[in-house]
ROVEXDO-819999 format. One line per 5 residues: their letters; for each residue x, y, z of N, C-alpha, C. Coordinates in steps of 0.02 Angstrom, whole numbers, padded with zeros to 5 digits. Atoms other than C-alpha are relative to their C-alpha. Layout:
<recs>
a	X/Y/Z/X/Y/Z/X/Y/Z; ... .
</recs>
This chain:
<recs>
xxxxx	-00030/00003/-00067/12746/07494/10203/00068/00033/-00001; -00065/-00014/00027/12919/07542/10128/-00017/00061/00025; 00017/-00051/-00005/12876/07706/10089/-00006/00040/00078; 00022/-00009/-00063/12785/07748/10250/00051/00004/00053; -00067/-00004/-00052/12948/07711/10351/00057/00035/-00029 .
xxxxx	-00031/-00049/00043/13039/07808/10217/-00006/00079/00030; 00005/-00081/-00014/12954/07969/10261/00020/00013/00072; -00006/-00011/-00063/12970/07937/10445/00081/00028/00011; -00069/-00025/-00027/13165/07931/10444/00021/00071/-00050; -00024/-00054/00022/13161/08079/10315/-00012/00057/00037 .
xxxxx	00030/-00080/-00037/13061/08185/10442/00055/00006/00061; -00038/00016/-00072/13171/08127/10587/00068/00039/-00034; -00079/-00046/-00002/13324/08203/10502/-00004/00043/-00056; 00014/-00072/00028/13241/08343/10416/-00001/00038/00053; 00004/-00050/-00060/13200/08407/10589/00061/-00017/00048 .
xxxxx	-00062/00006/-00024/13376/08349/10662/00019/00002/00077; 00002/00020/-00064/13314/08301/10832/-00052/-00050/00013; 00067/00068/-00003/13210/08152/10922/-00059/00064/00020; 00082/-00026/-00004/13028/08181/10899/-00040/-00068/00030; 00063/00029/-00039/12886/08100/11016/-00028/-00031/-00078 .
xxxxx	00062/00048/00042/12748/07977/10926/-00035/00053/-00017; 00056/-00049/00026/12634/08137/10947/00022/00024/-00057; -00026/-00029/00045/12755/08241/10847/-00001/-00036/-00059; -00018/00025/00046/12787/08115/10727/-00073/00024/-00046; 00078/00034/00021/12590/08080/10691/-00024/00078/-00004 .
xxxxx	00013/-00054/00027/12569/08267/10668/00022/00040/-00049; -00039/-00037/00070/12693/08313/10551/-00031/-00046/-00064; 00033/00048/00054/12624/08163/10436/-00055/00002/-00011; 00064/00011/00013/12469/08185/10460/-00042/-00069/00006; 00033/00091/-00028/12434/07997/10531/-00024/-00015/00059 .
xxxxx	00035/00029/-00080/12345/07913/10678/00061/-00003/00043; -00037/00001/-00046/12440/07916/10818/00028/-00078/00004; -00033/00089/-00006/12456/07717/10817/00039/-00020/-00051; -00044/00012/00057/12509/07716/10639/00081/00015/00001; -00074/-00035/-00025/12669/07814/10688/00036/-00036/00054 .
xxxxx	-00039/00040/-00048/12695/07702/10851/00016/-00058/-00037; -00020/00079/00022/12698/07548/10753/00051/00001/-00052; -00067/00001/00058/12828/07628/10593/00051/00015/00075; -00085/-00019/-00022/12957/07696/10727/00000/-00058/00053; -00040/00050/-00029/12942/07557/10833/00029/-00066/-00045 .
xxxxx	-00031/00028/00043/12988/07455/10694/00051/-00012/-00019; -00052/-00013/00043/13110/07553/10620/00062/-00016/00073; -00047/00035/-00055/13187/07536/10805/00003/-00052/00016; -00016/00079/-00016/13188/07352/10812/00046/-00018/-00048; -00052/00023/00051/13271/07348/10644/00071/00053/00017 .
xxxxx	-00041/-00044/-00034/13393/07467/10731/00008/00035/-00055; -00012/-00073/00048/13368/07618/10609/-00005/00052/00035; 00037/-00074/-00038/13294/07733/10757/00032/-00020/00075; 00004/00007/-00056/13357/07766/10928/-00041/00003/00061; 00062/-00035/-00043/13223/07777/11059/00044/00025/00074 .
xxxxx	-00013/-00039/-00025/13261/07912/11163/-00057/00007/00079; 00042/-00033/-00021/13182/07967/11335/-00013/00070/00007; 00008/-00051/00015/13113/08124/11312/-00006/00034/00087; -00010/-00023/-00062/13108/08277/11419/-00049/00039/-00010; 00083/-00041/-00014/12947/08363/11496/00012/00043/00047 .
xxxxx	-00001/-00056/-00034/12918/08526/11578/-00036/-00014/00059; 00076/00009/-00061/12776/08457/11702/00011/-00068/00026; 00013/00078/-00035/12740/08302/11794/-00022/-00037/-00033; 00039/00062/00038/12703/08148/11733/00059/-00029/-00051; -00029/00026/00030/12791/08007/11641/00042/00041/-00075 .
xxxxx	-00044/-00022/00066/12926/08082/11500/-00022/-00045/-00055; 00007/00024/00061/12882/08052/11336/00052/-00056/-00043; -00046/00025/00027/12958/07918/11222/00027/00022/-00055; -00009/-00040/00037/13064/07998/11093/00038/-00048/-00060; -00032/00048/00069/13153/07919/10910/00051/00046/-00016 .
xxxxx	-00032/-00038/00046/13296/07980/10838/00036/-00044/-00048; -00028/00007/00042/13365/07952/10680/00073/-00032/00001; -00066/00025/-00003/13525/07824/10669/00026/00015/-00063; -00021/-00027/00064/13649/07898/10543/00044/-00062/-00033; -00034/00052/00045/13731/07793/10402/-00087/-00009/-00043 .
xxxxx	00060/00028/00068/13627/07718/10236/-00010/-00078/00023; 00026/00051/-00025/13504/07588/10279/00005/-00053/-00083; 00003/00047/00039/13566/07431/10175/-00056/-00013/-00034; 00067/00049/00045/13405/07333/10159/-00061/00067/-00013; 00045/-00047/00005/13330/07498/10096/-00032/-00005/-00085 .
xxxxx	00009/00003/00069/13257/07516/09932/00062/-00002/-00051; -00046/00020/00069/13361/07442/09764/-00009/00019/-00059; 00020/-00007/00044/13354/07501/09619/00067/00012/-00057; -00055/00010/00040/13486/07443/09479/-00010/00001/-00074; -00023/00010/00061/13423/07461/09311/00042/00088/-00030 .
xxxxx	-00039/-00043/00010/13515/07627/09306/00091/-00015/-00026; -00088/00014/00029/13679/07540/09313/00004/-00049/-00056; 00002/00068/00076/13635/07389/09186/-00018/00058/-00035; 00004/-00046/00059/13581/07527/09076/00064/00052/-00036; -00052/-00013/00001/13743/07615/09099/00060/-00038/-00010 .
xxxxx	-00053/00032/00038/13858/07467/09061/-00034/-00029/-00065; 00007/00043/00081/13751/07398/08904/00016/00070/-00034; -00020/-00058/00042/13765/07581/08820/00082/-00012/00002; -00095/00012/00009/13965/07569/08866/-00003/-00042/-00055; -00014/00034/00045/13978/07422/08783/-00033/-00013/-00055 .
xxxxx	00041/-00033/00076/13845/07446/08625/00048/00034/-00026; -00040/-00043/00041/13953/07576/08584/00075/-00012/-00018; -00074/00046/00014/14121/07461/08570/-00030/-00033/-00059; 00034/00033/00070/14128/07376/08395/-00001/-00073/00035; 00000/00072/-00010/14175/07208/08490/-00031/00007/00073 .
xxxxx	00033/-00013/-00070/14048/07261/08626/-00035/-00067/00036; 00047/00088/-00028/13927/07071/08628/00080/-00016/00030; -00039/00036/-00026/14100/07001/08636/00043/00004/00084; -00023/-00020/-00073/14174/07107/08796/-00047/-00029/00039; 00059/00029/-00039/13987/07075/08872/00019/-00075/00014 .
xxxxx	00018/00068/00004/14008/06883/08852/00081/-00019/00032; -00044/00005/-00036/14207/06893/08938/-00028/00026/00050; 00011/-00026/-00075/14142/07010/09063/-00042/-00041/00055; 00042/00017/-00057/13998/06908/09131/00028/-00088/-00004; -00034/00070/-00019/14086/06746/09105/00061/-00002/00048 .
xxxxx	-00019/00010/-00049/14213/06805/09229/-00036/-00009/00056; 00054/00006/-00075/14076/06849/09347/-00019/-00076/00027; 00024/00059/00012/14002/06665/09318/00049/-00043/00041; -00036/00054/-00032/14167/06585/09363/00001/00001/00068; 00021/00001/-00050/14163/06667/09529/-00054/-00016/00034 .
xxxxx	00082/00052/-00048/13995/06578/09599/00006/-00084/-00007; -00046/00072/-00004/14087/06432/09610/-00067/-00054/00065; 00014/00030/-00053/13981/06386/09789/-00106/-00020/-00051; 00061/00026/00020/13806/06385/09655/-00019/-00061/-00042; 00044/00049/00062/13831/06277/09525/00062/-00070/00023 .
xxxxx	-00012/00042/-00042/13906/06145/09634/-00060/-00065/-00035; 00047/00042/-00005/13818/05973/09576/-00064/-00031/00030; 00071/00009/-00053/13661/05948/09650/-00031/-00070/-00015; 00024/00041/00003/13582/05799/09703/-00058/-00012/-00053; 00030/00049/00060/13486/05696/09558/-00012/-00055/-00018 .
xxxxx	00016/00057/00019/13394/05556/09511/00039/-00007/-00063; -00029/00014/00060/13495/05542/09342/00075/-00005/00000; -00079/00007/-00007/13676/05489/09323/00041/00043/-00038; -00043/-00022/00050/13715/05604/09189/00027/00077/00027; -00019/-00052/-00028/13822/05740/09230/-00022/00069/-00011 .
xxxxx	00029/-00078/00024/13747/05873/09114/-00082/-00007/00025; 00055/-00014/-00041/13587/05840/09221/00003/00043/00066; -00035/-00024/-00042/13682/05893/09366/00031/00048/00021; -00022/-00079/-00003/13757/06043/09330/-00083/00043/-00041; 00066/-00020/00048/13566/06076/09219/-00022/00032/00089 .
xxxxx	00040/-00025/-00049/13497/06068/09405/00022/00055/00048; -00053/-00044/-00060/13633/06171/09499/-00037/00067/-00059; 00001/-00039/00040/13610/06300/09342/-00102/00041/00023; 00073/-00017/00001/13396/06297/09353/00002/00051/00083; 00019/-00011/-00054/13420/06336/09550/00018/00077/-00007 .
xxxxx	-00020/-00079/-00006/13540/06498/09513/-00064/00034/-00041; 00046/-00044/00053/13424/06561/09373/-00054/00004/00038; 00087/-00020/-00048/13265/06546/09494/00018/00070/00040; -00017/-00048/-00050/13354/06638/09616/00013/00068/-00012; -00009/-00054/00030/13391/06766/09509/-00059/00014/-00075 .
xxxxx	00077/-00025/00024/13204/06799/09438/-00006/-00018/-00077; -00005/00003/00075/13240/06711/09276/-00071/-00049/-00024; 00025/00046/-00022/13099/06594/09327/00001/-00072/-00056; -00002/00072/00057/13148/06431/09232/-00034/-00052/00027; 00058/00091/-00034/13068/06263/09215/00051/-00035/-00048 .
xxxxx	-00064/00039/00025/13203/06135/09204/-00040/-00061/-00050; 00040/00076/00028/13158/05969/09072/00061/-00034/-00028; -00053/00018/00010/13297/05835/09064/-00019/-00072/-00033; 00014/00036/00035/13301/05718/08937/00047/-00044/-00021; -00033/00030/00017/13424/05574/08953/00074/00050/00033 .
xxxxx	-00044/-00046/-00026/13590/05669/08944/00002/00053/-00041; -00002/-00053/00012/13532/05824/08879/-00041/00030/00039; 00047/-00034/-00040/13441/05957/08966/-00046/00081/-00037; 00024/-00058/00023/13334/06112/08919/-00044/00042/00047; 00043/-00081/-00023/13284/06287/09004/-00027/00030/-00026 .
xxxxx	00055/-00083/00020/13139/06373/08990/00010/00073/00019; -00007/-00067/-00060/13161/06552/09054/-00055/00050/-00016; 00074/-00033/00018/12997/06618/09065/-00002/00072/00006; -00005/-00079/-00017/13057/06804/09138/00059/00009/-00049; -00073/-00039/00009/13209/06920/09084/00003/00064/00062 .
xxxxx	00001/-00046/-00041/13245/07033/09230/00044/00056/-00037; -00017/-00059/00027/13311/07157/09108/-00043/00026/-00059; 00055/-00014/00062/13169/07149/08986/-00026/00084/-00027; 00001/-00051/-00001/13159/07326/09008/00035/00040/-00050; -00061/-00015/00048/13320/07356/08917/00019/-00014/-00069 .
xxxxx	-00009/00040/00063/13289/07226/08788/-00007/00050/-00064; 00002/-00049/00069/13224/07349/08637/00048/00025/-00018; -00056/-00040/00016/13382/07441/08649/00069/-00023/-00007; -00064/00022/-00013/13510/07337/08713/-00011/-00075/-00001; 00038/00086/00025/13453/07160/08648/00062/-00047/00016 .
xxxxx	-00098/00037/00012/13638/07085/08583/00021/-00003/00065; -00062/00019/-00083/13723/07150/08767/-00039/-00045/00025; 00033/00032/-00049/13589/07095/08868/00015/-00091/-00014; 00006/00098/-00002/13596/06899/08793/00077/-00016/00014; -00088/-00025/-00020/13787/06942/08775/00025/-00029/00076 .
xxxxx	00000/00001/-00069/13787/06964/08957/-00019/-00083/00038; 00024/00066/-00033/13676/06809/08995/00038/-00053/-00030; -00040/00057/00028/13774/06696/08894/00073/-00017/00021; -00073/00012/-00035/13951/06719/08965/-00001/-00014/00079; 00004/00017/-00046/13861/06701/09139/-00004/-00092/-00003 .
xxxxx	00016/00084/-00003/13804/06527/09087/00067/-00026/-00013; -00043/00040/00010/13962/06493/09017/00047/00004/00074; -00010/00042/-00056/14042/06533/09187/-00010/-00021/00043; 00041/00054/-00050/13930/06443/09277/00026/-00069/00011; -00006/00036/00020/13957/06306/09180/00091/-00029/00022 .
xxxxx	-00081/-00001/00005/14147/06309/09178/00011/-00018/00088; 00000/00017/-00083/14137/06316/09379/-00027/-00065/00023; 00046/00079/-00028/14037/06168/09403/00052/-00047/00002; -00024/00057/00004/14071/05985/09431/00009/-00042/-00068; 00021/00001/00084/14044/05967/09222/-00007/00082/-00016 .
xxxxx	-00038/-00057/00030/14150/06115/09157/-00006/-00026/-00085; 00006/00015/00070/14135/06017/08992/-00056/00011/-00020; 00062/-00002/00051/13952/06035/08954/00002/00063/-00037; 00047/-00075/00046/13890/06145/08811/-00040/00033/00010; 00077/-00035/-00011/13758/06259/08814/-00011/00032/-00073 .
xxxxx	00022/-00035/00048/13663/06344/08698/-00045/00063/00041; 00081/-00046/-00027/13548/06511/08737/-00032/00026/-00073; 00051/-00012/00056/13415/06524/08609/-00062/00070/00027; 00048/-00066/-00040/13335/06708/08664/-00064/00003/-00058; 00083/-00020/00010/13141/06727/08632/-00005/-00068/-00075 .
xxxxx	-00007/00057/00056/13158/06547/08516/-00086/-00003/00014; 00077/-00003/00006/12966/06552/08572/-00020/00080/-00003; 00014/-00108/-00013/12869/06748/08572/00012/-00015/00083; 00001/-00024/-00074/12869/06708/08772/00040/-00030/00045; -00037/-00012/-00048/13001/06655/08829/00099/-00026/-00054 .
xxxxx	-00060/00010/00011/13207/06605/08814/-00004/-00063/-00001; -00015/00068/-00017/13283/06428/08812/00093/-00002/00003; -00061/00001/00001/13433/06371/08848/00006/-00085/00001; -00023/00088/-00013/13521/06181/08811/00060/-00012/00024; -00055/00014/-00018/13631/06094/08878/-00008/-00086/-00017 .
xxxxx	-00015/00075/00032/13726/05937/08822/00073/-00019/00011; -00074/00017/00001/13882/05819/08830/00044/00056/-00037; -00064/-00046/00033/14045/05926/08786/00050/-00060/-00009; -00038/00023/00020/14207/05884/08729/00048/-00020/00084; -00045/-00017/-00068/14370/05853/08854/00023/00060/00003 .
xxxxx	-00025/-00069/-00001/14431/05992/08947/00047/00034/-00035; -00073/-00036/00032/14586/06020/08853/-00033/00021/-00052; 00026/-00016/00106/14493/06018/08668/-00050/00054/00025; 00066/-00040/00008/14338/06132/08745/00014/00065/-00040; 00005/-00074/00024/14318/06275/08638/-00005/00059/00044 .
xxxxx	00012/-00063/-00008/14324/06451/08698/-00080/00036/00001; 00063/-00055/-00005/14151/06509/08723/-00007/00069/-00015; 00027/-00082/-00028/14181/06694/08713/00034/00018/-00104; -00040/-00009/00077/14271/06676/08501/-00049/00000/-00055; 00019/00018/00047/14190/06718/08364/-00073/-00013/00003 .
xxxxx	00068/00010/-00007/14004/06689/08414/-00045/00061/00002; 00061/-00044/00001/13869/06779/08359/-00055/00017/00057; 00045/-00007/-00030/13740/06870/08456/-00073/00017/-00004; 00062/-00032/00032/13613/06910/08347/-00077/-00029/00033; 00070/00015/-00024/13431/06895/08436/-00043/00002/-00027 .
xxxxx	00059/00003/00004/13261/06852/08407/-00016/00075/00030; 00029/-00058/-00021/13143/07013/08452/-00080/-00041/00055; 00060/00010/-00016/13007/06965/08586/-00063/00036/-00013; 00062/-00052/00028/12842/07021/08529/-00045/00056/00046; 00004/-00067/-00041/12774/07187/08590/-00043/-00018/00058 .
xxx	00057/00034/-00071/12695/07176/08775/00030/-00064/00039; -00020/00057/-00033/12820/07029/08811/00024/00018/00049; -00036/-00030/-00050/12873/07037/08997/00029/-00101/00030 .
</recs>
């Protein structure tokens, strides 16, 4: 469907005037209805202006589309160009995991409004920030399955939405995910819990724990001195 409304606004300002339904549905080569139903579309989502057209003869003026200029936001995404372009940056730094694991733990602290305590049957706090934590990671295609055990907790993460990258850029990539958790964590209502990320601790998927921490003053530094060395998921893992 994408596509399809893709070519419409490329024809509309390849030919750099409004074109009729007929016109449209002849330059594409489509049914005439197929073409009324993409541009009236694309004009409801206000990408297309509908125009009345102008006729040489009698009879009702044609309805015409033209092309609204500017880049259509909710248009196609496509980002592993730039994650591929900051894990090479930092690969090629000797203290590159470690930058990764400051960089995305600033990011982390800013999402302050996700990992907000979330309602819970359990009193323990590192359940609480476990559930605030499971909700961001869904949302962001990590698909976890939360299991809370007393006052510890453990994530499954059955995807990697960079799995793509993993062969090459293994270290950043967990790098990356690990300074998010930590400022996740750090933002929450339980800034003290620990975590752990255990990448590909099974062949199919990640885990991550979480558990009582220390007080805030004594907490360790998350981003010092910690290894990133990974597991390898086995070939075909997605």
């Amino acid at each position: 469907m994408g596509s399809r409304r893709t070519a419409v606004r490329q024809l509309l300002r390849r030919h750099g005037a409004a074109m009729s339904v007929h016109q449209v549905a002849r330059e594409l080569e489509w049914p005439v209805e197929t073409a009324r139903r993409h541009l009236e579309a694309l004009a409801r989502q206000g990408l297309l202006r509908r125009e009345v057209g102008v006729t040489g003869s009698r009879g009702r003026p044609p309805m015409t589309y033209r092309v609204i200029g500017g880049r259509d936001s909710r248009g196609p995404t496509e980002y592993r160009l730039l994650a591929e372009i900051l894990a090479a940056s930092l690969q090629q730094r000797p203290d590159g995991a470690q930058e990764a694991v400051a960089i995305s733990r600033r990011w982390g602290l800013d999402q302050l409004p996700h990992t907000r305590a979330a309602p819970t049957a359990s009193d323990s706090p590192v359940a609480a920030v476990a559930v605030a934590l499971n909700g961001f990671l869904a949302e962001h295609s990590f698909e976890p399955i939360l299991d809370l055990r007393g006052d510890q907790a453990e994530i499954s993460l059955w995807q990697c939405p960079f799995i793509e990258l993993f062969d090459q850029y293994g270290e950043i990539i967990c790098a990356l995910h690990d300074g998010m958790l930590s400022g996740l964590i750090a933002a929450s209502d339980t800034p003290t819990a620990r975590h752990e990320l255990r990448p590909f601790e099974q062949p199919d998927r990640c885990v991550v724990t979480l558990s009582p921490g220390t007080t805030i003053e004594s907490a360790p530094d998350p981003t010092s001195g910690k290894s990133h060395e990974v597991n390898r998921p086995p070939q075909g893992a997605s």
